[in-house]
C-alpha positions as CSV (number, residue, x, y, z in Angstrom):
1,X,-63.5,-11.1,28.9
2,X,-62.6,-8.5,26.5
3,X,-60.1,-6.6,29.0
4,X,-58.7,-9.9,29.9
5,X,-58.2,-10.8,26.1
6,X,-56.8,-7.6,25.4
7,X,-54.2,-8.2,28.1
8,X,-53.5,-11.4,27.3
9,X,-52.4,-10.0,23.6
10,X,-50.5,-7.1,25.2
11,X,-48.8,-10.0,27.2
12,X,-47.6,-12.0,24.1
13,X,-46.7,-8.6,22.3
14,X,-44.2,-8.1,25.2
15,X,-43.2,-11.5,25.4
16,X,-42.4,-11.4,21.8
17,X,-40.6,-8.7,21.7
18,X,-38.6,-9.9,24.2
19,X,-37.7,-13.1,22.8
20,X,-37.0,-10.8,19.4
21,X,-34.7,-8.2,21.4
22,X,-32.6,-11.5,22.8
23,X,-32.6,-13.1,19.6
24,X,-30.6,-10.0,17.9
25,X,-28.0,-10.0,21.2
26,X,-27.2,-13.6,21.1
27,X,-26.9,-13.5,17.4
28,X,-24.7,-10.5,17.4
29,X,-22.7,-12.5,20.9
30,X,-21.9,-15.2,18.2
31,X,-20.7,-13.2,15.8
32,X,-17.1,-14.0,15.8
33,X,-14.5,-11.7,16.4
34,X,-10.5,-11.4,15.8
35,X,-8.2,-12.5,19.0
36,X,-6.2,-9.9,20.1
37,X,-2.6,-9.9,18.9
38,X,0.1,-9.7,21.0
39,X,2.8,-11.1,19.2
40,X,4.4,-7.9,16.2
41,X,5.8,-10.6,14.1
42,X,2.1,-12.5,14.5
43,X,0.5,-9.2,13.6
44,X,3.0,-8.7,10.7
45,X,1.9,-12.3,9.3
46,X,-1.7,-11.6,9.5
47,X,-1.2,-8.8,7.2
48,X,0.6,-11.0,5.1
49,X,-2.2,-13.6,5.0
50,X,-4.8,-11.1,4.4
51,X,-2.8,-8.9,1.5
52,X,-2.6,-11.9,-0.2
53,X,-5.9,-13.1,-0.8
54,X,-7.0,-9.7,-1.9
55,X,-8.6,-8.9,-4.8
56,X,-7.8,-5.1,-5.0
57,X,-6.6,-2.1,-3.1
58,X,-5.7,1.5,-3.5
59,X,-2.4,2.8,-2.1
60,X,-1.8,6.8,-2.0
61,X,1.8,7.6,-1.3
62,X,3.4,10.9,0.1
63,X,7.3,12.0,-0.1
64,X,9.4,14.7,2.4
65,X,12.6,15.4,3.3
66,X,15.1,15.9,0.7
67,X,17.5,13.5,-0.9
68,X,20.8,13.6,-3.1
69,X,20.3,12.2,-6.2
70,X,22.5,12.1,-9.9
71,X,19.8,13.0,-12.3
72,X,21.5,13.8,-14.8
73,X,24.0,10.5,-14.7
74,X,27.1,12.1,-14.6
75,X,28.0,11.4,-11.1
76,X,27.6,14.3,-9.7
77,X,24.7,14.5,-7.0
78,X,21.8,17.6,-6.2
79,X,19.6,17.5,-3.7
80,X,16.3,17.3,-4.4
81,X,13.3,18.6,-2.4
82,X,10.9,15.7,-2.2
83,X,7.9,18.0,-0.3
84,X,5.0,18.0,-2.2
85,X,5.6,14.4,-3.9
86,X,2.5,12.4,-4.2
87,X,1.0,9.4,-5.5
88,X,-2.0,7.2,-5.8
89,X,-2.7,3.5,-7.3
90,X,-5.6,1.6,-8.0
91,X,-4.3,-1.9,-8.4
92,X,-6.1,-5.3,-10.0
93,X,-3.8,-7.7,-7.7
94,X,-5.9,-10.3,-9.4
95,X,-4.6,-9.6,-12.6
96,X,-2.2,-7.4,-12.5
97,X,-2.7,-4.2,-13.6
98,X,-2.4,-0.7,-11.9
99,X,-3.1,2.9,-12.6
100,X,-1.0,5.5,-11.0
101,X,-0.6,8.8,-11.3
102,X,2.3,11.0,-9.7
103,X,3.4,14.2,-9.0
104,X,7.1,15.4,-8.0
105,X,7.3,19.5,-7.6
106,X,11.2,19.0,-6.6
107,X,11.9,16.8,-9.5
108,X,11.6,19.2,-12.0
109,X,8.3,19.8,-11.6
110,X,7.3,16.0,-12.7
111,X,3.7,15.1,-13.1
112,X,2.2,12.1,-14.9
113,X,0.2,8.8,-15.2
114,X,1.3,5.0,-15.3
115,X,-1.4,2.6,-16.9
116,X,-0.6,-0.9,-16.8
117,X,-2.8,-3.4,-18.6
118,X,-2.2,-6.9,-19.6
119,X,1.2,-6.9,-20.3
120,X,1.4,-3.2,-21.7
121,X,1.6,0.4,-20.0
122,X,0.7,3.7,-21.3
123,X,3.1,6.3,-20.0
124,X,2.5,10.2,-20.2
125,X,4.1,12.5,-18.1
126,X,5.0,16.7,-18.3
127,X,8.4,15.4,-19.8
128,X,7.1,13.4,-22.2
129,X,4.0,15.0,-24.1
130,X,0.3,15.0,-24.0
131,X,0.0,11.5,-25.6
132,X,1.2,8.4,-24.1
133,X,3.7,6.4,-24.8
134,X,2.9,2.9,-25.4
135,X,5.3,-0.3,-24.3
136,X,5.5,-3.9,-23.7
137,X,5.9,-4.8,-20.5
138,X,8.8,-7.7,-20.9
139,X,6.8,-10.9,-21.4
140,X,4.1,-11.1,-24.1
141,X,0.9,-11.6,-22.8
142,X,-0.8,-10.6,-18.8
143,X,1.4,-10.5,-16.2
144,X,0.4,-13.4,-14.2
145,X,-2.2,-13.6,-11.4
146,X,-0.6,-13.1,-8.4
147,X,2.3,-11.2,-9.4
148,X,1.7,-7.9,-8.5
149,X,0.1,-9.1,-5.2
150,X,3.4,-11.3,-4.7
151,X,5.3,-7.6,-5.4
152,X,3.0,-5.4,-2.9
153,X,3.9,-7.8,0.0
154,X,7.7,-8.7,-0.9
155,X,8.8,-6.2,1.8
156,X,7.3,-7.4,4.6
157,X,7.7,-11.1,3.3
158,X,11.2,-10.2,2.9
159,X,11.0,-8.7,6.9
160,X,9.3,-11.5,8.2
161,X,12.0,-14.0,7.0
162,X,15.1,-12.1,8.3
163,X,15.7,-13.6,11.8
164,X,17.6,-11.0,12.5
165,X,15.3,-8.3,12.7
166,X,12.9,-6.8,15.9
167,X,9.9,-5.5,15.3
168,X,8.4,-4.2,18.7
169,X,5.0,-3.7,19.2
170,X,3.8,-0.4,20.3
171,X,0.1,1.2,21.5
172,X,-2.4,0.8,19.4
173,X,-3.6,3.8,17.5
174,X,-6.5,4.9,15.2
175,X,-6.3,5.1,11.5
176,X,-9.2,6.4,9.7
177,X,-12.7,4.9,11.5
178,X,-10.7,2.4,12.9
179,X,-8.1,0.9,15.1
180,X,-4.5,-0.1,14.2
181,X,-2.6,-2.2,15.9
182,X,1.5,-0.3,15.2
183,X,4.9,-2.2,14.3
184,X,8.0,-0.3,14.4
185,X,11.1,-2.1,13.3
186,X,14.4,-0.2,12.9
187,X,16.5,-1.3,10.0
188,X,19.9,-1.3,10.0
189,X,22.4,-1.5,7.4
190,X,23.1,-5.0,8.0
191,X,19.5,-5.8,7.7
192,X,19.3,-3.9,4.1
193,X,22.5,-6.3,3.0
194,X,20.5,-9.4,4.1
195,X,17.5,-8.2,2.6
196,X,19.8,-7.1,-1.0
197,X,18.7,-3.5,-0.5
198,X,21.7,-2.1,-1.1
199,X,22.2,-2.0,-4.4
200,X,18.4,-1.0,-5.9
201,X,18.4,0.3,-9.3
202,X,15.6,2.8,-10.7
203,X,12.8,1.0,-12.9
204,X,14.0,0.9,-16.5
205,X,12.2,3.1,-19.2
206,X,11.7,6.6,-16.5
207,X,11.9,9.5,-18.5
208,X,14.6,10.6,-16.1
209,X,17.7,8.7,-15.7
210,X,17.5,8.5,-11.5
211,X,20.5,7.1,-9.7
212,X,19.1,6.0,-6.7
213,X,21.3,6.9,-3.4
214,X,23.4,4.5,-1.9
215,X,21.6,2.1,0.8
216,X,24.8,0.4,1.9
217,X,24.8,2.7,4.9
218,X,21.5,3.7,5.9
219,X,18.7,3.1,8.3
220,X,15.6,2.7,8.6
221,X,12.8,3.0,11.1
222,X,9.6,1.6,9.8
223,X,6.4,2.1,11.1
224,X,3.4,-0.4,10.2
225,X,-0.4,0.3,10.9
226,X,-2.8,-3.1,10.7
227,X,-6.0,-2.3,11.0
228,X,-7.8,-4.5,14.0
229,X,-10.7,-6.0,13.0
230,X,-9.7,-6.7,9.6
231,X,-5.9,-7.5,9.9
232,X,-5.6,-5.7,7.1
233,X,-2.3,-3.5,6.0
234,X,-3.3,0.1,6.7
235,X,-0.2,2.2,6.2
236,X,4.1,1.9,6.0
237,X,5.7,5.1,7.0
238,X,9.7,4.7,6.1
239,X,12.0,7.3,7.7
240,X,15.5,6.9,5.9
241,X,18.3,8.4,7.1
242,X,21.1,8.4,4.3
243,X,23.9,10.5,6.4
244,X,24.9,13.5,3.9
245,X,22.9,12.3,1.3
246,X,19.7,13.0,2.9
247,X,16.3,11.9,5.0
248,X,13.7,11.1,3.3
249,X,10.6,9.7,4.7
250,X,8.1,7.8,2.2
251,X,4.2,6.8,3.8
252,X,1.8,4.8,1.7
253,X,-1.5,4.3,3.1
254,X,-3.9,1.5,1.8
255,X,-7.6,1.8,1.4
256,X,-10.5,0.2,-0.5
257,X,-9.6,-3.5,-0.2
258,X,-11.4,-5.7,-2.2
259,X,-13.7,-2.6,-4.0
260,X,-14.3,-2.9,-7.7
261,X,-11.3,-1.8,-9.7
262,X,-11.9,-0.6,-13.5
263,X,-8.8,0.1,-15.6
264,X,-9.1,0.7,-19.5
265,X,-6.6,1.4,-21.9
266,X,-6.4,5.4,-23.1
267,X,-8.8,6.1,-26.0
268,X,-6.2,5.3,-29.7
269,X,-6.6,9.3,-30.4
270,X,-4.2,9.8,-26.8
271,X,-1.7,7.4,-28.0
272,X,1.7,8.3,-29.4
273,X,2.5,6.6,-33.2
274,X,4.7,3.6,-32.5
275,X,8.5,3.8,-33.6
C-alpha cells in the first residue's frame, strides 16, 4: 500500500507539473504580438503613432562630413569640419522640457549645455562663460504639453503627408538588442520646396551667428530604423549632399522611451546676473 501510495503521489507530481509546464506555453502562445509590416509608409505611421504617445526619450546625435557655412555673417562662406560633433537630449515630451549638451570641435571648438524648463533655458557654452545665461523662452509660462513631442515628429509627419515622396522598404536589420525594420527615402529638391525646407533659418539667440547653407538644391537620402516589436523610432541617418557647399551626414539615435526623465534648473550660484 505504501509503494502504491508513493507512486500514486509521484504520479500527480508529474501530472502537475505537466499541466504547470502547458499552462506557461499557452499563456506565453497568447501573448500577443505585432503583425509584420510590409507596407514603408505603414511602418513610417507606426512610428508616428507610437512617438506620440510617449512620455520621454533620449536622442544622441553625431555630425560628419564637412559643410560651408558664413559664421561670421558677412557672406562669405568656410568650410567647416563637422567630425567629432556630438550631442545628446533627454527630453520631457510630456512637458516640454529638454536637456542637451553639445560639442562641435570644427566650430571653433564649441562645447556647451541647453536646459529648457517651463518656459525658460539656461544656456552656457565655451563662448559664453562658466555661468549660464538665463532667457525666456517666447511665451510666459510652460511650453504646452505636446509641443515638443508635436516638434520631434514634424519630419516624418511632414514626410508622411507629401504624396510625392517614396520611401522603399529595405531588409531588416539589427539595432542595439533588437530588430529594425529600415526606410530609406531619397529627397529631392522638389520634395524639400514642398516640405518649406529650403529656406531654414538658425535658432535665434546661438552664440554664433550660423547661416545655414542653402537647401534649394540639395538631396537627401534618409535612412529610418523602427524597432520591431515595439514600433518604436530607433534612428534617422540624413546624408545631404549640398554640391560645393558640402556633405554632411547627421544620425540621431533614440533610446530610453518612456524612462523617468529628471531635469532641474542650475543651482542660483551658476547663473549669470540678469541685464
Amino acid at each position: 500500500m505504501l509503494g502504491t501510495s508513493k507512486a500514486r503521489a509521484a504520479a500527480l507530481a508529474a501530472l502537475a507539473a505537466i499541466v504547470g509546464v502547458g499552462t506557461i506555453v499557452a499563456a506565453c502562445q497568447s501573448t500577443p504580438t505585432p503583425s509584420e509590416l510590409q507596407d514603408p509608409r505603414e511602418i513610417l505611421a507606426a512610428a508616428v503613432t507610437t512617438t506620440a504617445t510617449a512620455k520621454t526619450v533620449r536622442v544622441d546625435a553625431t555630425a560628419d562630413g564637412s559643410v560651408a557655412l558664413d559664421l561670421l555673417g558677412i557672406g562669405t562662406a568656410s568650410t567647416v569640419e563637422l567630425n567629432g560633433t556630438t550631442a545628446s537630449a533627454d527630453l520631457d515630451l510630456a512637458r516640454g522640457n529638454a536637456r542637451t549638451t553639445f560639442s562641435a570641435p570644427g566650430l571653433l571648438g564649441l562645447t556647451g549645455e541647453l536646459i529648457a524648463l517651463d518656459g525658460t533655458s539656461y544656456f552656457k557654452s565655451t563662448l559664453t562663460g562658466t555661468l549660464y545665461q538665463v532667457q525666456p523662452m517666447g511665451a510666459a509660462g510652460p511650453i504646452p504639453s505636446g509641443e515638443a513631442s508635436a516638434t520631434i515628429l514634424k519630419g516624418l509627419t511632414d514626410i508622411l503627408a507629401n504624396p510625392t515622396l517614396r520611401p522603399i522598404k529595405k531588409d531588416d536589420e539589427p539595432c542595439g538588442s533588437a530588430t529594425c525594420y529600415r526606410v530609406d527615402i531619397t529627397i529631392t529638391p522638389a520634395d524639400l520646396a514642398a516640405l518649406g525646407a529650403g529656406d531654414l533659418q538658425a535658432p535665434a539667440g546661438l552664440p554664433v551667428p550660423i547661416q545655414l547653407p542653402d537647401l534649394t538644391a540639395a538631396t537627401v537620402d534618409l535612412r529610418v530604423l523602427v524597432a520591431k516589436d515595439t514600433t518604436h523610432l530607433a534612428s534617422l541617418r540624413a546624408a545631404v549632399d549640398l554640391g560645393a557647399a558640402g556633405s554632411p551626414v547627421l544620425e540621431l539615435t533614440f533610446s530610453k522611451w518612456d524612462d523617468p526623465v529628471s531635469i532641474s534648473a542650475p543651482p542660483a550660484d551658476q547663473l549669470a546676473p540678469s541685464n
